[in-house]
C-alpha positions as CSV (number, residue, x, y, z in Angstrom):
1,X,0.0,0.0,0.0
2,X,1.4,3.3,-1.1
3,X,1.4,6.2,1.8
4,X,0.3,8.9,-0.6
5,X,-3.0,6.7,-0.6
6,X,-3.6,6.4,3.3
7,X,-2.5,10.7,3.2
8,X,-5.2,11.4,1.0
9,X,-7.5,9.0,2.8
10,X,-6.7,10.1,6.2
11,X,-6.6,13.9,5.2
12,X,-10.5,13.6,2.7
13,X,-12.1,11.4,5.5
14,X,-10.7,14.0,8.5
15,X,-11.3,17.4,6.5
16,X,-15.0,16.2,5.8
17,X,-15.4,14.7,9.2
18,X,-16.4,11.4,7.9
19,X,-15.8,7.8,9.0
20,X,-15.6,4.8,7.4
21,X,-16.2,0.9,8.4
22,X,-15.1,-2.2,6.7
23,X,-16.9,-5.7,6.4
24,X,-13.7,-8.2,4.6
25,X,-13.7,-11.7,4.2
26,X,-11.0,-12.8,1.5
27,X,-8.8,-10.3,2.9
28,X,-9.3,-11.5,6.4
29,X,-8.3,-8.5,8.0
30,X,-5.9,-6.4,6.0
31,X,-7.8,-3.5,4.8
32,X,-8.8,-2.6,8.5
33,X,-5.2,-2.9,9.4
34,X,-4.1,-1.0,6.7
35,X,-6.6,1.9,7.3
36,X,-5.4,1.7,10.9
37,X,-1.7,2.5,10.0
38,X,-3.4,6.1,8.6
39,X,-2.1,9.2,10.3
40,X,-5.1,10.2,12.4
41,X,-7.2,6.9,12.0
42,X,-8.5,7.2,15.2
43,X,-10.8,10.2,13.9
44,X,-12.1,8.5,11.1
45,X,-11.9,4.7,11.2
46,X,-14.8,3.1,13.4
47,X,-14.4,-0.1,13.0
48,X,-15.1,-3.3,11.0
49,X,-16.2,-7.0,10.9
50,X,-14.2,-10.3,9.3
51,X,-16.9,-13.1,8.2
52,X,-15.3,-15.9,6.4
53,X,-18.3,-17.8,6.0
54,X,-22.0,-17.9,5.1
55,X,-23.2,-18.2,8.1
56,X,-21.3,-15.5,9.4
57,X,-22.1,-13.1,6.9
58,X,-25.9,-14.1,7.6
59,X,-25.9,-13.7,11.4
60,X,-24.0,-10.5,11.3
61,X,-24.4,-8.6,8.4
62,X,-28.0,-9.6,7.1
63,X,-26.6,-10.8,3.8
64,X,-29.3,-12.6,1.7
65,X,-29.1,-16.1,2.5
66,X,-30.3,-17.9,-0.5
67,X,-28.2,-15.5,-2.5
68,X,-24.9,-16.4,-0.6
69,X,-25.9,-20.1,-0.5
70,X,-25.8,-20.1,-4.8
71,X,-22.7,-17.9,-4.9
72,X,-20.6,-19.2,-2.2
73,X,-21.2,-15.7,-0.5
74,X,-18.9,-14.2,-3.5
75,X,-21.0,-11.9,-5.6
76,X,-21.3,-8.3,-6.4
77,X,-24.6,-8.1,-4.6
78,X,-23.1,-10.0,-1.0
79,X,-20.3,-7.4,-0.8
80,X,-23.0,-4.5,-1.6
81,X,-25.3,-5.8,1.5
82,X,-21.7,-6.5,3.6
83,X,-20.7,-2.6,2.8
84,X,-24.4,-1.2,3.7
85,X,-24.9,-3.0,7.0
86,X,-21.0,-2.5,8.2
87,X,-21.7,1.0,7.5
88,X,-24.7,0.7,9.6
89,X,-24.1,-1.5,12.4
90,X,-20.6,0.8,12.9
91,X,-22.6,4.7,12.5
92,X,-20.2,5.5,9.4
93,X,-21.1,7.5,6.4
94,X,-18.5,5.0,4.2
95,X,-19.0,1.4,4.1
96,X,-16.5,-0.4,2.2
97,X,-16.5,-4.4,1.8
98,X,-14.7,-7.4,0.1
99,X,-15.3,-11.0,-1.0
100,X,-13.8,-13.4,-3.1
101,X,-11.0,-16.2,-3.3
102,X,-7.3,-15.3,-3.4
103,X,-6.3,-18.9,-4.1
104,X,-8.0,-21.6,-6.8
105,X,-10.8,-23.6,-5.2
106,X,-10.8,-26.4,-7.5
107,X,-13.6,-28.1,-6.3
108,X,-15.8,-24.9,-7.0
109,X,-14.3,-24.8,-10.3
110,X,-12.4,-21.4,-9.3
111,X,-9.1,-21.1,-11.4
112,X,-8.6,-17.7,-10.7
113,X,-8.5,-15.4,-8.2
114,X,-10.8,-12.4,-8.0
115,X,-12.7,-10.3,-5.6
116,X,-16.0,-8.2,-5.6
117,X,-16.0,-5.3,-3.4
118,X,-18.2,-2.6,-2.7
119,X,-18.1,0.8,-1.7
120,X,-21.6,2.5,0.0
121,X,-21.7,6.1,1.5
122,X,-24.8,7.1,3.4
123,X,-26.4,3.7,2.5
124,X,-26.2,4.2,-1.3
125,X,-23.7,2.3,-3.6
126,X,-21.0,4.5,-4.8
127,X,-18.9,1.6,-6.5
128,X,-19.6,-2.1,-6.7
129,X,-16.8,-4.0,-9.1
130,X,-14.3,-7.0,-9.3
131,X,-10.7,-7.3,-8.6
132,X,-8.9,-10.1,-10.6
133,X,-5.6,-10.8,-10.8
134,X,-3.2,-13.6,-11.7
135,X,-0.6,-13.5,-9.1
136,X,-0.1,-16.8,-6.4
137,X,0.1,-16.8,-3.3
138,X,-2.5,-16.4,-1.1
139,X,-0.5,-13.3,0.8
140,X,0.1,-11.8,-2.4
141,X,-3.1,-12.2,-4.1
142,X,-5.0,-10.6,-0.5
143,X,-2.5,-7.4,-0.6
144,X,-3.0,-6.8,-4.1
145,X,-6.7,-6.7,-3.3
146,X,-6.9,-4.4,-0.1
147,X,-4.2,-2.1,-2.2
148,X,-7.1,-2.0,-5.3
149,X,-9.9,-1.5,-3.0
150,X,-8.2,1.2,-1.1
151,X,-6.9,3.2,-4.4
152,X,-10.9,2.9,-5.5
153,X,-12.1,4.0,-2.8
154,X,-9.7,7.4,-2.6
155,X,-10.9,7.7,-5.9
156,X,-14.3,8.7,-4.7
157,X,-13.4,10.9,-1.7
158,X,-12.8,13.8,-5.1
C-alpha cells in the first residue's frame, strides 16, 4: 500500500469529518489494518467485521441467504449488503467491503483469483466492481486486493 493513498485517505475522511467501516472476508483483516496504520485513523476509522463464512455473513451482516448459499457468499450483490450494513451497524457514512477467493478452489471450479468489493456512502452504492488478478500466493493475491480496494475507494473521496 502506497502512503500517498492512506495521506489522502486520512486527510479527505478528516477534512469532511467522515468515517468509514469495513466488512472483509477474503482479505481477512488487511484493509482494517491498513486503514489503521493512517495518520489520524483514530478520527475517522470506526471499525469493521471479518466473516469468512456464510453463516457469518448471515448472522451479522443480514446478507441474503439464498443468494450467498448459490454464490458461495462471493458476488457483487453479497459485498453491496456486507458494505451497507458495516456501515450501519458501525454509525459510518462510508461502508467499504470485500469477497472473493485469493487462491484456486478447485472443487468450485475457481481457477482464478478475484474479488468483488463494494463501496456505500450514506447507505447508497457509490462503487460495486471485481478485482482479478493472476498472481499466487494467497499473501500476495490478499495485498494486491486491499491495495485496489483502497486506491478505488480514494478515488471517490474527489
Amino acid at each position: 500500500m502506497k502512503k500517498t493513498t492512506l495521506k489522502i485517505l486520512s486527510n479527505r475522511l478528516v477534512g469532511q469529518k467522515e468515517t468509514i467501516a469495513v466488512a472483509e472476508s477474503v482479505t481477512a483483516g488487511l484493509v482494517i489494518t491498513t486503514l489503521s496504520r493512517a495518520v489520524n485513523a483514530t478520527s475517522f476509522l470506526q471499525g469493521g467485521i471479518i466473516v469468512y463464512n456464510l453463516g457469518q455473513k448471515t448472522k451479522h451482516l443480514d446478507v441474503n441467504p439464498i443468494h450467498a448459499d448459490e454464490t458461495n457468499c462471493v458476488s457483487p450483490e453479497i459485498a453491496v449488503q456486507m458494505a451497507a450494513e458495516v456501515s450501519r451497524k458501525f454509525c459510518s457514512q462510508w461502508g467499504i467491503a470485500i469477497t472473493g477467493y485469493a487462491v484456486p478452489v478447485p472443487a468450485l471450479k475457481i481457477k482464478s483469483c478475484f474479488a468483488y468489493y463494494a463501496i456505500v456512502k450514506n447507505g447508497e452504492t457509490v462503487l460495486a466492481s471485481v478485482l482479478e488478478t493472476r498472481l499466487t500466493g494467497q499473501g500476495r493475491v490478499q495485498q494486491y486486493f486491499v491495495d485496489n480496494l483502497l486506491d478505488s475507494f480514494a478515488r471517490q473521496l474527489f
